[in-house]
N, C-alpha and C positions, 0 to 999 in steps of 0.2 A: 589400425594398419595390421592387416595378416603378417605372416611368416614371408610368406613368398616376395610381397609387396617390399617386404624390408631389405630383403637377402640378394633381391633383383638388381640393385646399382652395384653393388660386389662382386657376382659374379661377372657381370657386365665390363666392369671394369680389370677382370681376373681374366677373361679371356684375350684382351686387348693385352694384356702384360702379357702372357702367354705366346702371343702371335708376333708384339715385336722382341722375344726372345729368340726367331728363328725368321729374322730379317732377308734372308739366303732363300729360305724356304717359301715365301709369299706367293702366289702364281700370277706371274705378269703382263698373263693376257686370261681376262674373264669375258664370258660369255653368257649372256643371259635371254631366254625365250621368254616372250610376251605375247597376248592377244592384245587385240586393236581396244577393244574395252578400257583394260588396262588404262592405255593412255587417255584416253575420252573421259576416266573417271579424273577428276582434280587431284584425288586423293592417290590414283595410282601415278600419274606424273609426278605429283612431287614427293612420291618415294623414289622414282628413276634417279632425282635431281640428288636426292637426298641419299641413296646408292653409289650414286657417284662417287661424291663428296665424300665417302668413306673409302672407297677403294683407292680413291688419289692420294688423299690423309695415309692410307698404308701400300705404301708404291708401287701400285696396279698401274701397271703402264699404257695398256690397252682397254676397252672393254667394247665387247661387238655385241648389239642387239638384234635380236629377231622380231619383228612385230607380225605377228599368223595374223594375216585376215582372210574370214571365213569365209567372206562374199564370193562366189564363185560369178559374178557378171562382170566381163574385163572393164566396162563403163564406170561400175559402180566402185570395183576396185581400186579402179585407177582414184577417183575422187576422195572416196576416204584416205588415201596415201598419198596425197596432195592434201589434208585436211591437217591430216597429220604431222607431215613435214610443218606446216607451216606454225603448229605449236610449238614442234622440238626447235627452230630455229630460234621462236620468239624466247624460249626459255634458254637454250644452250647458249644464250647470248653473253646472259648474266655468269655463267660459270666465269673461274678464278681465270686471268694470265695465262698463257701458255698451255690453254685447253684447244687440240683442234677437234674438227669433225668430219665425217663424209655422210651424207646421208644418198642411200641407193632409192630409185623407183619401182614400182612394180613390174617393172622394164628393165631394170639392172643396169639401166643408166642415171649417173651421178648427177642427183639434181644440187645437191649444195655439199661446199667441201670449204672446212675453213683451215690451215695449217695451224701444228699445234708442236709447241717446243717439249713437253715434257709428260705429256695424258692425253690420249687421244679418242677417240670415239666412233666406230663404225656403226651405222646404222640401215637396216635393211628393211624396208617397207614391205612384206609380202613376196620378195624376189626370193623362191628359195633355193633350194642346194642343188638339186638335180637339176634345175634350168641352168643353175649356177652353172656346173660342170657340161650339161650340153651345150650350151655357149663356145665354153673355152674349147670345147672337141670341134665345133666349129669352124671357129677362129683360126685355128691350129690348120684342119684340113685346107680352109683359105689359102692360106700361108705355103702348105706345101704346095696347092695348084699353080702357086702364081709362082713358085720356085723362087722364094724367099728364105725358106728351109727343107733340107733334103727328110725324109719317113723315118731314115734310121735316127735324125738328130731327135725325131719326139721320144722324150721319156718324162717321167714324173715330174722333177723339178719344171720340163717347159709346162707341163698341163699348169703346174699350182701357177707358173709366174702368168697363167691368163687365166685367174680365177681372181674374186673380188678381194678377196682376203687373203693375203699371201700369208696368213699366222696361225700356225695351232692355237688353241684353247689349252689351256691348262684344267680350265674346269669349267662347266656346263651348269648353268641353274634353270633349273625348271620350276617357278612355285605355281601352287594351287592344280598340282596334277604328278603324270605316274609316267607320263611319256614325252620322249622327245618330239621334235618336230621338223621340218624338212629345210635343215640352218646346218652350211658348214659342214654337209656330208663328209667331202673331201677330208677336210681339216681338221673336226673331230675323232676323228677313226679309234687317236689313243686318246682322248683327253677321259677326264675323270667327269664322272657325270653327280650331280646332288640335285637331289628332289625332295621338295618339303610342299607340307599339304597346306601352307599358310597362301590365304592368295595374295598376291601381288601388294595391292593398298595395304592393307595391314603389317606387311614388312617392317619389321623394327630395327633397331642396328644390333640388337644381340644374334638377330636370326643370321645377319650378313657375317657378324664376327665367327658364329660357330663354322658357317661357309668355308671360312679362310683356315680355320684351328682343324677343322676335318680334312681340309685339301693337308697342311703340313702332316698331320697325323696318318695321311695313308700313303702307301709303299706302291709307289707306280711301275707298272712293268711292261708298259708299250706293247702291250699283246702278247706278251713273255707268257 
């Protein structure tokens, strides 16, 4: 056995001590971008599942996925995100008690929503941020047409309360890359962003715990 090999379940277990020494400081609403791949690999679902299960373990209350699908044919779109849904259901199933979920379509209508007492789960199939928000601009101008709501009443709060995600992020995971993706426009604006060049499957739990040890450890200033 190397050095590293040995040293690995202590620091492993030193970061965990670390993080629940600043139980206040945890972010409780996480974010994380995926490709479609991702989920299609065995081994990248049941790091999600296995993701999870750590972020609920240390009192992550929320956590909203993006799954990017590449496919630009709305047919074919649409099928893998109907392929997909129907794994995350098959597996979200098993999660603990008091897990709920909402899974969105390529449509950014709510194909499965399950309610959840205490860890919840949004999940976005390809629906991303600026349809997100064109939507809600929308919806909104409906609304004034039909003289439900006066022009001057639109401001920020109504935009977010017709947006899918009514929650900032606290922090943003991107692995196996350098860029964001088109998730949460609105709602990310201050969140903290982490990117690690591990992809997705291989995710370990020390990679997730340094996540949570780097979000306490940086000094947020909301665009300050």
């Amino acid at each position: 056995m190397d050095l590293f090999s040995f040293a690995y379940p202590f620091y492993e277990r030193f970061l965990a001590w670390q993080i629940s020494r600043e139980p206040s400081n945890i972010p409780k609403h996480v974010a994380i971008i995926l490709k479609e791949t991702d989920l299609f690999d065995p081994k990248g679902l049941d790091r999600l599942l296995f993701a999870l299960g750590i972020f609920r373990k240390f009192r992550v209350e929320l956590v909203s996925i993006y799954v990017d699908i590449l496919k630009t044919d709305p047919s074919l779109k649409a099928e893998i995100a109907s392929t997909l849904r129907t794994r995350l259901e098959e597996n979200f199933s098993d999660l603990p008690a008091g897990t709920g979920y909402r899974i969105y379509g390529v449509d950014g209508e709510e194909n499965s929503t399950v309610p959840g007492k205490d860890f919840f789960i949004n999940v976005s199939l390809g629906f991303g941020g600026r349809k997100e928000i064109t939507r809600a601009v929308l919806t909104i101008l409906g609304e004034v047409k039909a003289g439900t709501i006066r022009p001057e009443e639109v401001d920020e709060k109504m935009l977010e309360s017709h947006l899918l995600v009514n929650h900032e992020p606290e922090i943003m995971i991107r692995s196996g890359g350098q860029n964001l993706s088109d998730f949460l426009v609105w709602q990310s604006v201050y969140s903290e962003l982490y990117f690690t060049d591990v992809n997705w499957k291989d995710v370990r739990r020390v990679d997730l715990l340094r996540v949570m040890r780097d979000f306490q450890k940086r000094q947020r200033r909301y665009g300050r």
